[in-house]
N, C-alpha and C positions, 0 to 999 in steps of 0.2 A: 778046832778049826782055826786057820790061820786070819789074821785081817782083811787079806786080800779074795778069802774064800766067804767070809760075810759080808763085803761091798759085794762080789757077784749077785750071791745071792739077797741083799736088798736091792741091787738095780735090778733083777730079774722080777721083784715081786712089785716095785714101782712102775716095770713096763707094763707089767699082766693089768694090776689096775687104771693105767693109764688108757688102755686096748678095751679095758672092759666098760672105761667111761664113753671113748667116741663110738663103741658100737653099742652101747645102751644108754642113749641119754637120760632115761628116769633114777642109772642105778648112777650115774657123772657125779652128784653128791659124792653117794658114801666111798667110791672110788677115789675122790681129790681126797677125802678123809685116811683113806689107808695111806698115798702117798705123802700127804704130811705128816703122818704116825712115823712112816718107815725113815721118812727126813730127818725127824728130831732122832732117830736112833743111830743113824747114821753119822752125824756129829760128833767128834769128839771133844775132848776136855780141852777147855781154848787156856793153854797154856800162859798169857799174858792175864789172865782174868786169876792165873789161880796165882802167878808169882804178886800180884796187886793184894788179893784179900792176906797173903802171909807178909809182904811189907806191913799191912792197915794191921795186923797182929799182932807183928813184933813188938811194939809198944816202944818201951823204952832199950831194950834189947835189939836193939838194930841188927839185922842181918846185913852183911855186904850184898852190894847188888852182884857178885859173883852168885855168893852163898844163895841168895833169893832164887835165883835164876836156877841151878843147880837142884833146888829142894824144890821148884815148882816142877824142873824137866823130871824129876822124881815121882812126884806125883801124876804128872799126866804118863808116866811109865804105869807106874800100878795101874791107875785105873784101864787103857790100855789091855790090859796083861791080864786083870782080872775080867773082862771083858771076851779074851779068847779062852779062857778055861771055861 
């Protein structure tokens, strides 16, 4: 499935629970519950977070802030990628 085909379908499964909390208030709980499940999965790899931990890595072996940047957009590629397979 494509990226654009699992946003559909997590906004379709945030709206059903959303639909299910205002017309059942006793189930509005476990209803917010699935939409903040389907939120955090929804998020992807924050790209500035991942070139930071591989700068704090490199130690003494400095990467260029190109290279950093480059091997982070790489990573949040994989992850990504392995994500739609």
């Amino acid at each position: 499935m494509t990226s654009a085909t699992n946003q559909t379908i997590l906004d379709t499964i945030i709206a059903l629970a959303e639909e299910i909390g205002r017309s059942s208030p006793e189930a509005a709980p476990q209803a917010m519950r699935i939409v903040d499940l389907v939120q955090s999965l929804s998020s992807g790899p924050d790209q500035n977070t991942i070139q930071d931990v591989l700068d704090s890595q490199a130690g003494e072996d400095q990467l260029s802030d190109v290279s950093s940047r480059r091997a982070a957009a790489a990573v949040v590629r994989a992850i990504n990628d392995e994500r739609e397979a």
